[in-house]
C-alpha positions in Angstrom: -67.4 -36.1 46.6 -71.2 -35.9 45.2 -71.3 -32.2 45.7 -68.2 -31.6 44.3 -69.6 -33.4 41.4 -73.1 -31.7 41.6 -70.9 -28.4 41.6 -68.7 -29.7 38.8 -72.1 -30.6 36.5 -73.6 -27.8 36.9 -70.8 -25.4 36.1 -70.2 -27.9 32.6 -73.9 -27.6 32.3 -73.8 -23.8 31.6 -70.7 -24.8 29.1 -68.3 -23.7 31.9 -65.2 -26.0 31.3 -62.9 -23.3 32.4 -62.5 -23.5 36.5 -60.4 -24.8 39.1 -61.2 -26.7 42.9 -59.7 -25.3 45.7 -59.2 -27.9 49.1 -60.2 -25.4 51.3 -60.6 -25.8 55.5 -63.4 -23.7 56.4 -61.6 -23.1 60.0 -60.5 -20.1 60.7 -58.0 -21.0 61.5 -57.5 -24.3 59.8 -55.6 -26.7 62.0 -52.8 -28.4 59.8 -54.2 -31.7 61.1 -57.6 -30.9 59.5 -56.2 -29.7 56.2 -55.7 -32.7 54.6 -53.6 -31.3 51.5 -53.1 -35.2 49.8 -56.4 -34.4 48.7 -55.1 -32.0 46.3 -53.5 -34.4 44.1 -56.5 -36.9 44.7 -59.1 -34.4 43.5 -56.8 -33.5 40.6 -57.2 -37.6 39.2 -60.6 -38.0 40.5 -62.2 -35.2 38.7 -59.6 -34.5 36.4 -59.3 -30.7 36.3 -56.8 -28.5 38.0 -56.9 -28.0 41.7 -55.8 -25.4 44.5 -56.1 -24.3 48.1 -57.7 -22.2 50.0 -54.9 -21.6 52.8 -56.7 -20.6 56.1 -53.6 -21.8 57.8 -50.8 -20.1 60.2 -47.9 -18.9 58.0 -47.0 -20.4 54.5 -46.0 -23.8 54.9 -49.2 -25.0 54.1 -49.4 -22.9 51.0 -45.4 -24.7 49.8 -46.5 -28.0 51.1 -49.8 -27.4 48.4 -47.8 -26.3 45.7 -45.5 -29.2 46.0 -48.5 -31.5 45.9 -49.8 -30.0 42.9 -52.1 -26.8 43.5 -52.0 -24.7 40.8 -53.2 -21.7 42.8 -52.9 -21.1 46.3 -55.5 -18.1 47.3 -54.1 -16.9 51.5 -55.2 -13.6 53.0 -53.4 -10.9 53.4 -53.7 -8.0 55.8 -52.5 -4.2 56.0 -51.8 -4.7 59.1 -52.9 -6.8 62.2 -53.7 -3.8 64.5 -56.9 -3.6 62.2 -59.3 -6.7 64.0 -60.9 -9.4 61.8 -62.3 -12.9 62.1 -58.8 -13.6 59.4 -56.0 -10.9 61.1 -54.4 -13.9 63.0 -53.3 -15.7 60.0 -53.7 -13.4 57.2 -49.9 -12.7 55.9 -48.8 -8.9 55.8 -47.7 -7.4 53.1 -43.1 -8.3 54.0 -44.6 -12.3 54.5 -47.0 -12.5 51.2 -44.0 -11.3 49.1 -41.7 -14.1 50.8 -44.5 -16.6 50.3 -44.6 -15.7 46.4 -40.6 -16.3 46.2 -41.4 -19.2 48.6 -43.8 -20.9 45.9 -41.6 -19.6 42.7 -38.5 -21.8 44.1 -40.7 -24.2 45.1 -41.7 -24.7 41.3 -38.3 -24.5 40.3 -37.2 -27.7 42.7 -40.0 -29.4 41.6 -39.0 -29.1 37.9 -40.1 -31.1 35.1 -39.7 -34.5 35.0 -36.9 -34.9 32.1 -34.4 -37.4 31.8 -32.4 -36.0 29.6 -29.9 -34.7 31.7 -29.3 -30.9 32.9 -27.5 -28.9 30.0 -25.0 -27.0 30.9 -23.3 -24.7 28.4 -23.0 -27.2 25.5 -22.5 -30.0 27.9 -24.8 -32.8 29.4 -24.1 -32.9 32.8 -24.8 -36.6 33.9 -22.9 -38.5 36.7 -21.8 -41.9 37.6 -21.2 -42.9 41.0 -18.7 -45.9 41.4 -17.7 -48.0 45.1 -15.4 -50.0 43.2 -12.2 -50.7 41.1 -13.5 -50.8 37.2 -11.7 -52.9 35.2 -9.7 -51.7 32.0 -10.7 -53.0 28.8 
């Protein structure tokens, strides 16, 4: 946590207010066990700026799981094609899985939603519902 602060100071001290954290697992790979995404929404209160991750992981289910807890970006490598050897080819995402991750994380955002209780409109109507496991009365 200090560095992150250090980091954090230092950037406001040059009048930079404009940045983001990423949780990032330096593995490569990152082991879902070490990833520890909860801190993602923990970072976000504690230093109260937006946060987002760094996915070193296998597939994308790290990068949805982030989303849903909050990251605001999710930065995952991608590769032309996995005959070409790198320290990152292994779980880098080609080019078929990096577009299904992006419709991955748009739908994610859409379940998510906004938290309004005002009901879903649809057409000119409020759709609200009432679920009842007994006989109600006439008045």
């Amino acid at each position: 946590m200090e560095e992150i602060q250090e980091a954090i100071d230092a950037m406001e001290s040059e009048g930079n207010k404009d940045y983001i954290l990423l949780r990032c697992s330096a593995e490569y790979p990152a082991n879902f066990e070490h990833l520890n995404l909860s801190l993602i929404p923990d970072m976000a209160k504690k230093f109260n700026c937006p946060v987002g991750l760094s996915d070193h992981s296998f597939g994308s289910i790290a990068s949805i799981v982030g989303v849903t807890l909050g990251a605001c970006i999710v930065e995952k490598h991608m590769c032309i094609s996995r005959e070409i050897k790198a320290a990152d080819t292994g779980f880098s995402l080609n080019f078929t899985e990096f577009t299904q991750l992006v419709k991955d994380i748009r739908d994610t955002e859409k379940l998510i939603g906004k938290p309004l209780y005002d009901g879903i409109v649809k057409g000119n109507h409020r759709v609200r519902s009432l679920y009842v496991v007994k006989d109600i009365k006439k008045v």
